[in-house]
N, C-alpha and C positions, 0 to 999 in steps of 0.2 A: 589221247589214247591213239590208240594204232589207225585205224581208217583206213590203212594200207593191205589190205586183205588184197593180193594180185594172183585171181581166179585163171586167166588166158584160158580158162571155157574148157576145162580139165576137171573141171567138177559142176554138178548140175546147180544153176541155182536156186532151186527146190531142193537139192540134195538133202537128206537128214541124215541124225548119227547113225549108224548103225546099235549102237546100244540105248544112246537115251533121246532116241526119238525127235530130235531137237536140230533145228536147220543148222546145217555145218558153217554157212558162207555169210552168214545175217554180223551184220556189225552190233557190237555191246547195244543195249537197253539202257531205259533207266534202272542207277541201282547195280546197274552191272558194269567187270570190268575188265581186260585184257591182257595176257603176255606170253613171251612167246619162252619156250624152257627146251634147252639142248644138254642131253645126260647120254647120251650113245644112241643107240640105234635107236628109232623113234617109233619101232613098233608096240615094244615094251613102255617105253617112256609112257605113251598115249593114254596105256591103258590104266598105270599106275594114278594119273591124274583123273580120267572121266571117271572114276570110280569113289573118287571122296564127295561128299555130302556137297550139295552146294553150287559144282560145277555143273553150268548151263549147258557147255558142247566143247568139242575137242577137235582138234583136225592139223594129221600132221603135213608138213610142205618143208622147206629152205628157207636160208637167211642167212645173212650176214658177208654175201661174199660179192660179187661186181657183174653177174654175167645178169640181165632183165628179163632171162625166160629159162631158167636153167630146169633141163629134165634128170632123173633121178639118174641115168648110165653119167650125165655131163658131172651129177655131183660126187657121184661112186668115184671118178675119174682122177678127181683133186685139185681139176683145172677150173672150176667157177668158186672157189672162195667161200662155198653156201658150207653151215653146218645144215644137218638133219634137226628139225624141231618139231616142237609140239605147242599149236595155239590154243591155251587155254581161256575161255569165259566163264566169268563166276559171279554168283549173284553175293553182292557185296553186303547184305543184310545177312547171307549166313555163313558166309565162312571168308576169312581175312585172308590178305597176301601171305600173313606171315605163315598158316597154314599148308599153303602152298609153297614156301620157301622151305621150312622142312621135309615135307616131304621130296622137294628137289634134291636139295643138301645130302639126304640119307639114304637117295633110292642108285645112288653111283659114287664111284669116287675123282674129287672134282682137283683131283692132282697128278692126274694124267696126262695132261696137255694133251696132243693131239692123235689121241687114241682113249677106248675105254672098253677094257679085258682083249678079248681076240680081234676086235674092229681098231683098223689104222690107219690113220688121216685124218686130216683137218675137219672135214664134212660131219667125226663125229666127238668134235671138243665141247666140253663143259660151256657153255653160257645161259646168260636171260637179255632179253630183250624186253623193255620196256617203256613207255613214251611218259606217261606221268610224274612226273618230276617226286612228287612223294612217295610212290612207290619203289622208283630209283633207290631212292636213298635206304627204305629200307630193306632192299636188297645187298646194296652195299654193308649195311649192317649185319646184316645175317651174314653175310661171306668173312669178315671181320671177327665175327664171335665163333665163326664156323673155324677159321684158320686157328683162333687158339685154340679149342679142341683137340684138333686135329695135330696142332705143335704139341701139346702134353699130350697125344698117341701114339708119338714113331712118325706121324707123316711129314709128307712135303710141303711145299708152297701151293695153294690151291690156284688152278691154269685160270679160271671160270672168265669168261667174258661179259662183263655186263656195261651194255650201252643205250641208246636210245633213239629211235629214228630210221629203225631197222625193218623195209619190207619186208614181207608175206608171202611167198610162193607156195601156192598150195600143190603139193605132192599127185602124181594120177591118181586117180579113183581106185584102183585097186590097194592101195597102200592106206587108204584110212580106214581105222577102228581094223586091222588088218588082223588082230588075234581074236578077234571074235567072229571072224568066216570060217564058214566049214572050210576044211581041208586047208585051212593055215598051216604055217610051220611052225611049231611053238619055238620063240628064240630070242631071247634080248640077253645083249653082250655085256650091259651092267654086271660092276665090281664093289659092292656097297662096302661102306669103309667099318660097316656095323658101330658109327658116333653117334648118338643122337644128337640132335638140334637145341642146345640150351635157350631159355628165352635172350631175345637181344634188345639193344635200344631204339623203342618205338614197337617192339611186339605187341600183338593184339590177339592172338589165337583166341579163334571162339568153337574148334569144333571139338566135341565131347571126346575126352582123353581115348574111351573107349575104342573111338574110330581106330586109331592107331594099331591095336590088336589086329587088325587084319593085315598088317606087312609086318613079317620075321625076318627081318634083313639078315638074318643067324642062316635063315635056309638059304639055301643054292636057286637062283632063279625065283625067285619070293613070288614077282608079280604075277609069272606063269604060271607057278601054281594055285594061284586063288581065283575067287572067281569072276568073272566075265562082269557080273551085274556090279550098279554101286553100292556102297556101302550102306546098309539099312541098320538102324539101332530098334532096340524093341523096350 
């Protein structure tokens, strides 16, 4: 797993979520597990993920590009290589990757290359990052089952980056869980391709269909309009 969580003392380490209460900087559990998800601007991203059942904590930062301390104006810039991410932790008794790969796959479209809607540059391309070799793969499998989808709807070739062995920079403190502070800007530049996620090879989806109901990729800005807290079933 990741291990690579690179703080440089830009987040407290006591810090907690802002929504679910949960230390932001703490390495996976037992039971728990890891990855880092790039779908455009990571304010929205964040929230779309800490909000499904299951997930421990969220916290967005950089990745994937060469500079070892990059701040957010260095990535805005184009010049450090970093996409914008979202680290997610999730307790693996309730809810599987492949959960999480859906809702990656459907909450942007991952055939933008290096842009996604009004946002443009590399900082906000499609990837995951991932170190577990099983999980790898089936990531690659969802991206696979996702691309023919995607072939029988008009689209392109999907940009998405998926690799492994990819540090952590975590983003300044004002920028995490950032749409649930007062006086936010509500604003993610996600362009959802409105596909769903068909099951792939090695899927395990375990969270109740129902979850789903709360993202209408139909609506304009879906994640901003719902709400703040996670997803509860009754």
């Amino acid at each position: 797993m990741f291990g690579l969580f690179q703080n440089d003392g830009r987040l407290a380490a006591a810090g907690v979520h802002a929504v679910l209460g949960t230390p932001i900087t703490a390495p996976p559990q037992a039971h728990q597990a890891e990855a880092l998800f790039g779908c455009g601007c990571f304010w929205g991203a964040e929230k779309g993920f800490w909000r499904l059942p299951g997930v421990i904590t969220t916290a967005v930062g950089y990745a994937g590009g060469g500079s070892p301390s990059p701040t957010y104006q260095q990535v805005c810039s184009g010049s450090t290589g970093h996409a914008e991410v979202v680290r997610v932790v999730w307790d693996q008794q309730q809810i599987d990757f492949s959960d999480l790969l859906k809702l990656f796959w459907e909450c942007h479209d991952p055939t933008q290359g290096d842009r996604q809607g009004n946002d443009r540059g590399s900082q906000y391309r499609s990837c995951i990052y991932v170190d577990d070799p099983a999980l790898l793969q089936l990531a690659l499998a969802s991206r696979d089952q996702y691309q023919r989808q995607l072939s029988a709807a008009g689209f392109d070739a999907i940009t998405t980056e998926i690799r492994g062995q990819v540090p952590f920079f975590a983003a300044e403190e004002y920028h995490q869980q950032y749409l649930a502070k007062p006086g936010s800007r509500p604003y993610c530049s996600a362009q959802p391709s409105g596909v769903l996620l068909e099951p792939f090879d090695g899927a395990a989806f375990r969270l109740d269909p129902r979850v789903w109901q709360a993202y209408d990729w139909s609506i304009s800005h879906c994640v901003l309009r719902g709400d703040n807290a996670p997803i509860r079933l009754l």
